[in-house]
C-alpha positions as CSV (number, residue, x, y, z in Angstrom):
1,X,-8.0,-29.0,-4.5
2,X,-10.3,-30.8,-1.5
3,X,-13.2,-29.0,-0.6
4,X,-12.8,-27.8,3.0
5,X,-15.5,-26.3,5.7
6,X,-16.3,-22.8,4.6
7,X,-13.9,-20.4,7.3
8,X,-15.3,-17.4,8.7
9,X,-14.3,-14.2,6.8
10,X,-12.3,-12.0,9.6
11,X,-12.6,-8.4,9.3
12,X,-10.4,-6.4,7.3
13,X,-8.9,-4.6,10.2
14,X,-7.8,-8.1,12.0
15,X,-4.8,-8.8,10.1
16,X,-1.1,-7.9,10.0
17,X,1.4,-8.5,7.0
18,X,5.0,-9.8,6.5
19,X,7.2,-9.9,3.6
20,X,10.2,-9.9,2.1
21,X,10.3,-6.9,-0.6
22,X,8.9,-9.7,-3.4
23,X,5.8,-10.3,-1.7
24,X,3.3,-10.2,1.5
25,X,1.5,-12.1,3.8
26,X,-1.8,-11.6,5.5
27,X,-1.9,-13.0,8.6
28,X,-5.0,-13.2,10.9
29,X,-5.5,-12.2,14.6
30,X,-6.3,-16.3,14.5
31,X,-3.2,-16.7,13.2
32,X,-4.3,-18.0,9.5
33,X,-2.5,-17.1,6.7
34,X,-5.5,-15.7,4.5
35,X,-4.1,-13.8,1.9
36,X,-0.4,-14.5,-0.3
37,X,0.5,-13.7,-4.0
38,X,3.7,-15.8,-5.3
39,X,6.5,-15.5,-5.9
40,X,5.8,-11.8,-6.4
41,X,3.1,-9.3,-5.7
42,X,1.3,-9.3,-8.7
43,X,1.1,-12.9,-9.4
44,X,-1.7,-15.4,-8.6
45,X,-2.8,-16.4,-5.2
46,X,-1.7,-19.6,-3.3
47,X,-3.7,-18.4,-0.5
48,X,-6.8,-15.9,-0.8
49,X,-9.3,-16.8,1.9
50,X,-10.3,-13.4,2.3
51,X,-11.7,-13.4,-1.3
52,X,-13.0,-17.1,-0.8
53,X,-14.2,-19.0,2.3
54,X,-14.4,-22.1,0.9
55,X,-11.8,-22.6,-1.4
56,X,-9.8,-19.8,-1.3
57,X,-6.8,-21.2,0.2
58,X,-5.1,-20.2,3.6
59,X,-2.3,-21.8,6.0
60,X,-3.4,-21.9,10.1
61,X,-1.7,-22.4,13.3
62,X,-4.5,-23.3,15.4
63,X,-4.1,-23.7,19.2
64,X,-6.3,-26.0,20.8
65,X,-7.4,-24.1,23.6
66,X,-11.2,-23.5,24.4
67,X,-12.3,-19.5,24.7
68,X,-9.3,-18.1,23.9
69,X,-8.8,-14.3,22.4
70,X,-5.6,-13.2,20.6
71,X,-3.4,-10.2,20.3
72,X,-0.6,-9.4,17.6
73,X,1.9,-7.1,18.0
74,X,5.0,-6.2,15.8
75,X,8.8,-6.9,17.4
76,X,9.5,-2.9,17.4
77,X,11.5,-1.7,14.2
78,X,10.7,-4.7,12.2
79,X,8.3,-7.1,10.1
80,X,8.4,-9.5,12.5
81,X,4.1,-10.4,13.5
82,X,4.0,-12.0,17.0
83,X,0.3,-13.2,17.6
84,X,-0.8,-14.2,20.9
85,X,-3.0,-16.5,22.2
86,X,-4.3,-16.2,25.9
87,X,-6.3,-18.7,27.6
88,X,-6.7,-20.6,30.9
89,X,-5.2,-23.4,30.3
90,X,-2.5,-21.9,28.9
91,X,-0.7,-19.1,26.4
92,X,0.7,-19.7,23.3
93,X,2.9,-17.4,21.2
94,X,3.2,-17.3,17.0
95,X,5.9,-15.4,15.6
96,X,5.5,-14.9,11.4
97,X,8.1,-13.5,9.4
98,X,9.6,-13.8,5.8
99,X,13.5,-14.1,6.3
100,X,15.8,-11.1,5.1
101,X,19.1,-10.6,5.5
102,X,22.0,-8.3,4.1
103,X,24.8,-10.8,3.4
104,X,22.4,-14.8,3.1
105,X,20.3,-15.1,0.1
106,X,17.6,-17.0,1.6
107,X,14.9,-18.1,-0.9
108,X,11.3,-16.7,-0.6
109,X,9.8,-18.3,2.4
110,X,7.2,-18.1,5.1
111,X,8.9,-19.0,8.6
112,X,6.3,-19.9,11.8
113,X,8.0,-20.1,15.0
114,X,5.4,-22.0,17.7
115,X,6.1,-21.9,21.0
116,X,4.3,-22.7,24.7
117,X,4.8,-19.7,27.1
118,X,2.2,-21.1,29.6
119,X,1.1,-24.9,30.0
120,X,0.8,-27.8,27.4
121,X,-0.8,-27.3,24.2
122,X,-1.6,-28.9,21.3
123,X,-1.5,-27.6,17.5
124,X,-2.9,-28.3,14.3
125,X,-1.7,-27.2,11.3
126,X,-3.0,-26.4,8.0
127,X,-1.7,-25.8,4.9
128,X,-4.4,-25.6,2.1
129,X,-2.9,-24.0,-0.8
130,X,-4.9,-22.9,-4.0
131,X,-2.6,-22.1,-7.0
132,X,-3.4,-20.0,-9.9
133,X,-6.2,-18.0,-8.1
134,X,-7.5,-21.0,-7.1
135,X,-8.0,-22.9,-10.8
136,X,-4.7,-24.5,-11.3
137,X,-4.2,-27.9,-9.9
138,X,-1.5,-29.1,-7.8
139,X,0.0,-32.5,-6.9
140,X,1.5,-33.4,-3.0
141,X,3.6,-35.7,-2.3
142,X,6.1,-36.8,0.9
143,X,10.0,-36.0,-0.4
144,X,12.3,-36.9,2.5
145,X,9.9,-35.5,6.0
146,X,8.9,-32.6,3.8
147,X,5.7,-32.2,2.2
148,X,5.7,-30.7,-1.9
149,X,3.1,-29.3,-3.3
150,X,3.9,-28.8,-7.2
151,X,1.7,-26.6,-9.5
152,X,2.8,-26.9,-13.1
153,X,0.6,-24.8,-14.3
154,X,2.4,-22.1,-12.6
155,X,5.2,-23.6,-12.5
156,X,5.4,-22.9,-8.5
157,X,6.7,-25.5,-5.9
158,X,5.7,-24.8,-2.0
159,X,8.0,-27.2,0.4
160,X,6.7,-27.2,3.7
161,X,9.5,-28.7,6.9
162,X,9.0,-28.4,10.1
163,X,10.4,-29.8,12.9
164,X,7.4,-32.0,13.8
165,X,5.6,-34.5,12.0
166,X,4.4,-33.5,8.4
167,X,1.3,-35.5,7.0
168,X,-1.2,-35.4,4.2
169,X,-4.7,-35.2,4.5
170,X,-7.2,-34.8,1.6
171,X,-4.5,-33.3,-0.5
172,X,-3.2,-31.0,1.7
173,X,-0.4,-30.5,4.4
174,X,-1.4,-31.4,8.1
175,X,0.0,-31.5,11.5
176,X,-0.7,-32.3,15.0
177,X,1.6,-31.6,17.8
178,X,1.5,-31.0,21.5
179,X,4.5,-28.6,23.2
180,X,5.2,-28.9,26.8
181,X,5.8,-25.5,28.3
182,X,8.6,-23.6,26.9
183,X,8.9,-25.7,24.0
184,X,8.7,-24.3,20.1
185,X,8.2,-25.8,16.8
186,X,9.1,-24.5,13.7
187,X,7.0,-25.1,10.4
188,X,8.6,-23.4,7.4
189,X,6.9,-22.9,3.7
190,X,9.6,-22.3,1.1
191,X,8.1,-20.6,-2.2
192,X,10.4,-22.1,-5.0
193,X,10.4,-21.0,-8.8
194,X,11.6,-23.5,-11.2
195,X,14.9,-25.2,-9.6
196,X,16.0,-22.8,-7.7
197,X,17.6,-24.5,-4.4
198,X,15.6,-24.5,-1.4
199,X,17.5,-24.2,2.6
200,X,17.7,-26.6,5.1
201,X,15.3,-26.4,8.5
202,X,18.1,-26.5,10.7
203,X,19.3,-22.7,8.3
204,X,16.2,-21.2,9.3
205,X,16.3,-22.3,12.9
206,X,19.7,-21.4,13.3
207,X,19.8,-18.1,11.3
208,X,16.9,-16.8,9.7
209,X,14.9,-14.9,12.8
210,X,17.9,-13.3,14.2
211,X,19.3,-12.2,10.6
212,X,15.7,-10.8,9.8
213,X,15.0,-8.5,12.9
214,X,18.5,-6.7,12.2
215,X,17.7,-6.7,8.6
216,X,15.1,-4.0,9.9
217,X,16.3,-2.7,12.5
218,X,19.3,-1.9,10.5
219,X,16.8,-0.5,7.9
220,X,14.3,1.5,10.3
221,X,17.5,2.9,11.9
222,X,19.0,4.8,8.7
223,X,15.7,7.1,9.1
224,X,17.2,11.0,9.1
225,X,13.8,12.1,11.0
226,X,14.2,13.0,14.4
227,X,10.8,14.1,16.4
228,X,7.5,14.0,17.6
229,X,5.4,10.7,16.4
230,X,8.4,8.6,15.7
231,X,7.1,4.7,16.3
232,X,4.1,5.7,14.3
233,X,6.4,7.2,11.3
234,X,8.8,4.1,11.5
235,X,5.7,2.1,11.2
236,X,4.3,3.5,8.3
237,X,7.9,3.5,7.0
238,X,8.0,-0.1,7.3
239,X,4.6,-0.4,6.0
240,X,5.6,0.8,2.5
241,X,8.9,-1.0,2.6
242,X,7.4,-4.3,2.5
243,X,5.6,-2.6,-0.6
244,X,8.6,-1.9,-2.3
245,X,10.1,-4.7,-4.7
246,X,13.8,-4.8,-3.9
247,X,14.1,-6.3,-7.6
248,X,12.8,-4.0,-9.4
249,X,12.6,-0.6,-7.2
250,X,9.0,0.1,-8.3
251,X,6.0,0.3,-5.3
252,X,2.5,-1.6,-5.2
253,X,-0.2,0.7,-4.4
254,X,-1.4,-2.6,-2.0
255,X,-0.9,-6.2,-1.9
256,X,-4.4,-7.5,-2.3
257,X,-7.1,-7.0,-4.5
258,X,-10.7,-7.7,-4.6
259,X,-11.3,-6.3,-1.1
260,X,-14.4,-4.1,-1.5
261,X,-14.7,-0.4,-0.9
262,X,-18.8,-1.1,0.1
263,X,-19.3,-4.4,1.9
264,X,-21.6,-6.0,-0.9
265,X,-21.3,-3.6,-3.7
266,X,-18.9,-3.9,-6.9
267,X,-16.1,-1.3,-6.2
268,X,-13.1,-4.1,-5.8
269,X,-10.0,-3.1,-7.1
270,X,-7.1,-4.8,-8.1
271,X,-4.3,-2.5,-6.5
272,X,-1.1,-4.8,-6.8
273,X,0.6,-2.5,-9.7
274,X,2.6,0.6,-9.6
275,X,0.6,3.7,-9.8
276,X,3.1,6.7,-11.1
277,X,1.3,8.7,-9.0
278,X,1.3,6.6,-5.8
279,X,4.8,5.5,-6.4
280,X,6.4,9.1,-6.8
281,X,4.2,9.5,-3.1
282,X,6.1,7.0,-1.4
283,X,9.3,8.0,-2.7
284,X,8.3,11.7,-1.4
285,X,8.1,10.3,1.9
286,X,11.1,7.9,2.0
287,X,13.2,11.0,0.7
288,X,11.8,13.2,3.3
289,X,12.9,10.5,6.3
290,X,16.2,9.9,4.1
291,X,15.5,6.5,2.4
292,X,17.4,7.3,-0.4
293,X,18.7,3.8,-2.0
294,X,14.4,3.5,-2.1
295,X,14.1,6.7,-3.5
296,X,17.4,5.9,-6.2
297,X,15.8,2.5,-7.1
298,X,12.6,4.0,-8.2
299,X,14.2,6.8,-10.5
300,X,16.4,4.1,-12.1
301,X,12.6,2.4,-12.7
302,X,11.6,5.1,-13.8
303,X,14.8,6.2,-16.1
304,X,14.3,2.9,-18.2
305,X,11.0,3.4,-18.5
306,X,10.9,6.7,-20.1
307,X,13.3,5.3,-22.1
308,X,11.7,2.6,-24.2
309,X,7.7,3.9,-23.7
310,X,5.8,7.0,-23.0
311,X,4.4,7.2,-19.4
312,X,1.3,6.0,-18.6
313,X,-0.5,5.3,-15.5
314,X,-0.3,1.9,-13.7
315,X,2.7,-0.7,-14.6
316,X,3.4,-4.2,-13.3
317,X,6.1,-4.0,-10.8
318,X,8.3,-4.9,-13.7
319,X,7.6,-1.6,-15.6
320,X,5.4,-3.9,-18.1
321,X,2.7,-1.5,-19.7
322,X,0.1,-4.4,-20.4
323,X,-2.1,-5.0,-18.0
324,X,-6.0,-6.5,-18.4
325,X,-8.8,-6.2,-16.6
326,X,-10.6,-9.5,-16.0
327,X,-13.5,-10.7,-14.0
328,X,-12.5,-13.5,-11.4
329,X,-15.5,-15.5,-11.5
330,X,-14.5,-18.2,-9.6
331,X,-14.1,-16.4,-6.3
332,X,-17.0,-15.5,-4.2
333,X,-15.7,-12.6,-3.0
334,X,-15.4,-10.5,0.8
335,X,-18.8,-10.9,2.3
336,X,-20.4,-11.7,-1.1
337,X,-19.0,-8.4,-2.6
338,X,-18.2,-9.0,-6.7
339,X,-17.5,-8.9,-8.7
340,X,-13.7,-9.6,-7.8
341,X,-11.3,-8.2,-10.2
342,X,-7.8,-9.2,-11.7
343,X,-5.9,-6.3,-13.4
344,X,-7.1,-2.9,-13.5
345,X,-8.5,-0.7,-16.0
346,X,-6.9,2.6,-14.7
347,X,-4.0,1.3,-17.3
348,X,-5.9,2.5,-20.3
349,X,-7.3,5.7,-18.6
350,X,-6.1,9.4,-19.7
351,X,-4.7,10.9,-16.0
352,X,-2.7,13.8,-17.3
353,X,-1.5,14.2,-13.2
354,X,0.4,11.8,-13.2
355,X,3.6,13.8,-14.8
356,X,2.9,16.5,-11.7
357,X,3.8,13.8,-9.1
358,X,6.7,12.5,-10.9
359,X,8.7,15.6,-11.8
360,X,7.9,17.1,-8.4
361,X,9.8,14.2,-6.6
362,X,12.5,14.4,-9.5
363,X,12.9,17.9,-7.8
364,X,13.1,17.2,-4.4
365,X,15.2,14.1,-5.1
366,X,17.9,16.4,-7.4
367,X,17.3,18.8,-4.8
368,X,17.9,16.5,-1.1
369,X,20.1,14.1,-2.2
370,X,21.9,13.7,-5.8
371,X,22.1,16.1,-8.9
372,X,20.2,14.1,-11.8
373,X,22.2,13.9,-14.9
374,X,21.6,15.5,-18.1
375,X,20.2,12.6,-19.9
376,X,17.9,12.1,-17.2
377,X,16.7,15.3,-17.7
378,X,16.0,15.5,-21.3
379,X,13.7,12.8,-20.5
380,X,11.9,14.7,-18.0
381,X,11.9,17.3,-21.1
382,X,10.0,15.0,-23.1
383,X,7.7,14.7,-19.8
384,X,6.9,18.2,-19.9
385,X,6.3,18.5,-23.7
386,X,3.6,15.9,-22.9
387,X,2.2,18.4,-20.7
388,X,2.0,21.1,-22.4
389,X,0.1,19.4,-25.3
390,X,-2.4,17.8,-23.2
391,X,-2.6,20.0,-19.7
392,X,-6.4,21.1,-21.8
393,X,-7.6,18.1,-22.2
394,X,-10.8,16.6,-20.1
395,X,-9.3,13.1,-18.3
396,X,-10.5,10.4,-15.4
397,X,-8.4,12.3,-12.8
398,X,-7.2,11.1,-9.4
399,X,-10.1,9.2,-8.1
400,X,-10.5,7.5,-12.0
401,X,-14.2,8.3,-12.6
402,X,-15.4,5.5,-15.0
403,X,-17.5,7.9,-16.3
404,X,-17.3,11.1,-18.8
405,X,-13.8,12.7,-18.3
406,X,-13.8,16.0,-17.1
407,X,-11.2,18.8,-16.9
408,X,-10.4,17.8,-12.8
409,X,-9.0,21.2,-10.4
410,X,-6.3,18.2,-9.3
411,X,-5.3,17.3,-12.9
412,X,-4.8,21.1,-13.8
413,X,-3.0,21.6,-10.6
414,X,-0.5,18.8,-11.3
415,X,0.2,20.0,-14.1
416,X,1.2,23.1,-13.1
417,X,3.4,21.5,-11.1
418,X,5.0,19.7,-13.4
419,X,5.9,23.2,-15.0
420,X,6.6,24.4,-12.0
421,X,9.4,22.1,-10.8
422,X,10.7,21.1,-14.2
423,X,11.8,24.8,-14.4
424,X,13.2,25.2,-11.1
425,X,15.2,22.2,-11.5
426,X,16.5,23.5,-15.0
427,X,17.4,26.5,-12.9
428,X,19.1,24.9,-10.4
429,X,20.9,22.8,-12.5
430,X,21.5,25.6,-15.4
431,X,19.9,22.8,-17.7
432,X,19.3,24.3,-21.3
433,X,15.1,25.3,-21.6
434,X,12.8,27.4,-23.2
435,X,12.7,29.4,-20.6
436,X,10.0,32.0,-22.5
437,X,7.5,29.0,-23.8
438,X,7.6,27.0,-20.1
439,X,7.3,30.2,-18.0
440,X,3.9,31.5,-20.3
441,X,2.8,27.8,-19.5
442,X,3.2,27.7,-15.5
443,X,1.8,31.5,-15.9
444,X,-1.7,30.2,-18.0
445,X,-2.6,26.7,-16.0
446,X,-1.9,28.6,-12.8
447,X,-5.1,31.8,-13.2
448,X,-7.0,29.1,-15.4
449,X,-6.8,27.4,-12.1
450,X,-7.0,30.1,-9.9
451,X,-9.8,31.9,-11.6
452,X,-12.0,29.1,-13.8
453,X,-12.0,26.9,-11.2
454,X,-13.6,29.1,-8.5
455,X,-16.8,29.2,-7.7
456,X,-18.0,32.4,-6.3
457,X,-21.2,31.3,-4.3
458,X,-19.8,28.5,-2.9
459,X,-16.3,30.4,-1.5
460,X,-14.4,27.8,-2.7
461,X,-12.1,26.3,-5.9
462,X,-14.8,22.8,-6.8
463,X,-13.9,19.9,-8.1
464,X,-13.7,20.4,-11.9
465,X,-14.8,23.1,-14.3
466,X,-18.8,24.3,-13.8
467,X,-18.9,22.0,-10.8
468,X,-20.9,23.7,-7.7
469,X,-19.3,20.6,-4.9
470,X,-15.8,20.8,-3.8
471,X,-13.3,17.7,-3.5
472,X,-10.8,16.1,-0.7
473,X,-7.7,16.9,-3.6
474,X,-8.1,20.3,-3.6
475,X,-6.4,19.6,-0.3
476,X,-2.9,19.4,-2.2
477,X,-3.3,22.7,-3.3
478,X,-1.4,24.8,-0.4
479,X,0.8,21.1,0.2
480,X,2.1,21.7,-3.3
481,X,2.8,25.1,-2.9
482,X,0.5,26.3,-5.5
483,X,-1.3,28.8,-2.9
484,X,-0.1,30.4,0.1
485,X,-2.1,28.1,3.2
486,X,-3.3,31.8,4.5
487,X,-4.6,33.0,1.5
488,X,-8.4,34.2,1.7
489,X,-9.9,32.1,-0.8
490,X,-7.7,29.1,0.1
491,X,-9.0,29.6,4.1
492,X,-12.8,29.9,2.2
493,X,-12.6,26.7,0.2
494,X,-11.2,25.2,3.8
495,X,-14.1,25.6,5.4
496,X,-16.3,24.6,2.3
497,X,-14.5,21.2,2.4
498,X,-14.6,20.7,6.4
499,X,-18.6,21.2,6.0
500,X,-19.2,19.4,3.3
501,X,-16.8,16.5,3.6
502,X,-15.7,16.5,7.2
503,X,-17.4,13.7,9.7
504,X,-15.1,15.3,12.5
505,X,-11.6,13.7,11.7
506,X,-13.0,11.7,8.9
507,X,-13.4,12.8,5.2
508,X,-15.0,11.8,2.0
509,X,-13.2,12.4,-1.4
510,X,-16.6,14.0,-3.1
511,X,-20.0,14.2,-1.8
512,X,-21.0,11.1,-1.3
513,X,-23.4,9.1,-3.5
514,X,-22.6,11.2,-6.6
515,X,-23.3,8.1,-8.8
516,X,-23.1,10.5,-11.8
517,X,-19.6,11.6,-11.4
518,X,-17.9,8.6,-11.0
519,X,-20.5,5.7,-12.7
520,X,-20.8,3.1,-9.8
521,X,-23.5,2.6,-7.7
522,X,-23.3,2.4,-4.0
523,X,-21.9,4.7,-1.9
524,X,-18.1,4.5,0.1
525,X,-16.3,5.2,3.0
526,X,-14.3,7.9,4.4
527,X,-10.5,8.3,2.7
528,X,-7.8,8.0,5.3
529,X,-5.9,9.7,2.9
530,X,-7.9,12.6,2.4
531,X,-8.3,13.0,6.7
532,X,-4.1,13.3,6.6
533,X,-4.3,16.0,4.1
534,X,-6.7,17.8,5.6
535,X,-4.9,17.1,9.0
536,X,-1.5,19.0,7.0
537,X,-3.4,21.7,5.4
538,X,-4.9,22.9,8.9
539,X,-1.1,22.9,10.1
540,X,0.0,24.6,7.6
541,X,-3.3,27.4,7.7
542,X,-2.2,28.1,11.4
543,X,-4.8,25.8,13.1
544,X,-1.8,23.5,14.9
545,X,-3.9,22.8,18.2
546,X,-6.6,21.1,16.0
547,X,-4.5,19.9,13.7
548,X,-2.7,18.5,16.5
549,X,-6.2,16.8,17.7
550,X,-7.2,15.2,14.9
551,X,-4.1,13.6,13.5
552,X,-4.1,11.8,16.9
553,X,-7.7,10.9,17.0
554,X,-7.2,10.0,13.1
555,X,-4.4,7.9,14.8
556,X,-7.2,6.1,17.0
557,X,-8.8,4.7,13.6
558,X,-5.7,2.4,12.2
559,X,-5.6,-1.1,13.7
560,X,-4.3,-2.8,16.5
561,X,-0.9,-2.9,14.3
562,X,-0.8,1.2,13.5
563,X,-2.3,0.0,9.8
564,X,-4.2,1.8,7.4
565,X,-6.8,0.2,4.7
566,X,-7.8,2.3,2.0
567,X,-11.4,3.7,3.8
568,X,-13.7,3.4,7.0
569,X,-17.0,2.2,6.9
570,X,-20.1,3.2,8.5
571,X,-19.1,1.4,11.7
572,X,-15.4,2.8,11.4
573,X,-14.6,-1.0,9.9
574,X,-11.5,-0.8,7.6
575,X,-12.4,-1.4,3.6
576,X,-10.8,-1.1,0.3
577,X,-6.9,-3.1,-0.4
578,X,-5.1,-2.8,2.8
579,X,-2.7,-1.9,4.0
580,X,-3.1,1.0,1.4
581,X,0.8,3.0,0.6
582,X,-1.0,5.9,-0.2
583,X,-2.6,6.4,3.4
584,X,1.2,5.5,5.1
585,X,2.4,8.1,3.3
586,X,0.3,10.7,3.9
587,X,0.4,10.2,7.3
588,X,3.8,10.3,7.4
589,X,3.6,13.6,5.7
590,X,0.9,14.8,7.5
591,X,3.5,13.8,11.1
592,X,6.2,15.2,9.5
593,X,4.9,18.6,9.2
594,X,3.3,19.2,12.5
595,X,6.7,18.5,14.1
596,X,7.9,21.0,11.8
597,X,5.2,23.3,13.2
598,X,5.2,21.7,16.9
599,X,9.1,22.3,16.9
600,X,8.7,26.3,15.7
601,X,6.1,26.8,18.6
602,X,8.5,25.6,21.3
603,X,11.5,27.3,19.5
């Protein structure tokens, strides 16, 4: 592709995303396009100026209006990204989306509306795509007022229409265009595999932006959950929709990767797979608001999975177990951060938690929406044995230290979990057992736990075996039921986390720095995640009022769109693969439970 002027990186925290349950879209307060996987989540980039200033790839709507500042906002209940642009001599409005619809099969496609609200202005527009994170070449070409861009190496066509005039400019799409007041344009960017047959403009126009908002509106609206903190619960709901492949049923952890956890430094994940543990999360939280064609998709992923492979880790969204870790060389990453990674490593790691997560939202699916079936279950069965040959074992554990393994308080507690729920849904479901063998099981993992895992001068249950720190998992403990939120040591190892990791409503997983434990230099962030667990243990250990405070000063730290990334920076920037599922989903929790609380207080 051309060489173009090297573009500003924006901070994490200034985008929004749209998508249409293949893929996402990051879209800039400026109203660039800086970030887009296609056709699907976890395939290469066509746009990734985030990771790559110069030739990254992105697709603007510029306004050509001196001194102005912007705004975004989402049309409430949907996916629909207005952004705003406010200046004197005029204000213009951009509304992104990627069309949806119940009953029209519209193919994969960016739609930009354009409109004048105040005064005359002109646009340009770029489209600068870079296929094949950025190292295929494409061709472009004019095909009746529509501009083509054609990668055979990925074997990806863009078509770009628009209502005004289309032109090519160094090998990419351009347009120029003035709109008296009240006027709109439309540019469109249909994302076409093989020969599948692309829509006309007039289609779009006509249907595709009315169709879409009641696509999620209809959606938002099935929501069971009635209560305190409902627009930020539909919003996080949404969030982790547009994370949800409607093909296959399975979740991305986050749509981007390379986005660094330490501006500069080399944590950079890919996160564009589905964790087991992640995924069984979200479907926690969409069974818990009553999402449950969501929470049915996943557990027929999951079914045919177990089926033809033991469980592992992370999976393509296609439930395909190989997955490679590469250096991408060719990008120069966030702020200079590399290296930037393609794939992740987690795949081969040993994280015995994982079956924990799954079985427990087997349980509260058979249990809050539909009986599983008995061939379901003796998969799970085979779940469990895997547990009780490995529940001793040393492994990477939730955070997947790159280092030694070790034998990880939140490992051993999901697997008492696991034990936990399989029997109770055996129980409820009078599902043959053995009853003897699994019960001695639950009985052993639970006082290893409860007494090799505590550490008597420090008060508290530490992060893994001989360990004198605590960590932010330990959190789940009382939210999993394992011990009662009022118990004394569970109140002691409370306060041992809140002064150790606790910068007021913010929290670190681990003592921060501990380049021993997990192998990587530099040091991170706060976990938004971790400050929503501590936010639903406090609820649940009686402490409501503060609770109450810091969920809503935690609030305070998402974007201007109610977002999360994965961590906060020194200067509360957002950092890490955003917008992180795991973070929506424990705040929804996290919501969900002090209404629960709020709700007994007021009777």
């Amino acid at each position: 592709m051309a060489k173009h002027k090297k573009r500003p990186f924006q901070p994490i925290e200034n985008y929004g995303v749209i998508g249409n349950l293949k893929t996402v879209a990051l879209v800039s307060l400026k109203g660039s396009i800086d970030f887009l996987c296609a056709p699907k989540f976890d395939s290469p980039t066509v746009f990734a100026s985030m990771l790559d200033s110069e030739k990254g790839g992105y697709f603007s709507v510029e306004p050509q209006l001196e001194d102005f500042t912007s705004k975004q906002l989402y049309l409430p209940g949907t996916a629909v990204l207005l952004t705003r642009f406010f200046a004197e001599q005029g204000i213009a409005e951009l509304s992104d989306y990627m069309p949806l619809s119940k009953e029209t099969d519209f193919p994969s496609a960016i739609v930009r509306q354009i409109k004048s609200i105040r005064g005359n202005i002109t646009f340009k527009v770029f489209c600068v795509p870079a296929f094949g994170y950025t190292k295929s070449k494409h061709t472009v070409q004019h095909e009746n007022d529509e501009l083509v861009f054609f990668s055979k190496t990925e074997k990806l066509t863009l078509k770009l229409k628009a209502d005004v005039p289309l032109h090519i400019e160094k090998g990419t799409g351009y347009a120029e265009f003035t709109l008296k007041e009240s006027e709109t344009a439309h540019i469109i960017m249909e994302i076409i595999e093989d020969d599948k047959v692309a829509a006309g403009l007039a289609h779009y126009k006509e249907h595709g932006y009315r169709k879409t908002v009641d696509y999620w509106r209809d959606w938002i609206n099935q929501t069971t959950y009635k209560g305190r903190y409902d627009d930020i619960i539909r919003r996080s709901a949404i969030t982790l929709k547009l994370l949800t492949s409607a093909e296959f049923g399975s979740v991305v952890a986050a749509p981007t990767f390379g986005l660094p956890e330490t501006i500069g430094g080399n944590r950079n994940w890919d996160y564009r797979f589905t964790w087991i543990r992640d995924a069984a999360f979200t479907m926690y939280a969409f069974l818990r608001l009553g999402f449950f064609d969501e929470a049915t998709a996943f557990m027929d992923w999951i079914f045919n999975l177990c089926q033809k492979i033991d469980l592992q880790l992370v999976y393509q969204i296609d439930g395909s177990a190989k997955i490679k870790e590469i250096e991408a060389d060719q990008f120069e990453g966030y702020l200079s951060s590399k290296p930037v990674r393609i794939g992740n490593e987690a795949a081969s790691q040993l994280q015995i938690d994982i079956y924990g997560e799954l079985i427990d939202t087997v349980y509260i699916y058979n249990k809050s929406h539909k009986p599983i079936t008995y061939e379901f279950w003796t998969l799970i069965e085979k779940q469990v044995q895997c547990v009780i040959k490995q529940w001793k074992k040393p492994d990477h554990g939730i955070w997947e230290i790159r280092n030694e393994k070790k034998e990880f308080l939140h490992t051993r507690l999901m697997c008492w979990v696991a034990m936990d729920r399989a029997i109770k849904i055996a129980e409820n479901r009078s599902f043959p057992y053995p009853e003897q063998e699994w019960h001695g099981i639950r009985s052993e993992i639970y006082k290893d736990i409860y007494h090799n895992f505590w550490n008597e001068k420090l008060g508290a249950w530490v992060q893994y075996k001989g360990a004198t720190h605590v960590d932010a998992s330990a959190l789940l403990m009382p939210l999993t039921h394992f011990i009662s939120p009022l118990e004394p040591r569970w109140l002691s190892t409370m306060k041992a986390i809140d002064e150790e990791l606790l910068l007021d409503v913010l929290v670190y997983r681990y003592k921060n720095g501990m380049t021993k434990i997990d192998g990587l230099e530099g040091e991170e962030g706060t976990f938004n995640m971790c400050s929503f667990w501590f936010i639903e243990a406090l609820a649940k250990s009686g402490e409501l009022e503060r609770a109450v405070e810091n969920f809503e000063k935690m609030i305070g730290y998402s974007n201007h769109l109610l977002l999360f990334s994965e961590e906060l920076g020194q200067k509360g920037e957002h950092l890490g693969n955003f917008p992180q599922a795991f973070t929506h989903l424990a705040l929804i929790s996290a919501a969900v439970e002090l209404n629960k609380q709020l709700s007994r207080e007021t009777g």
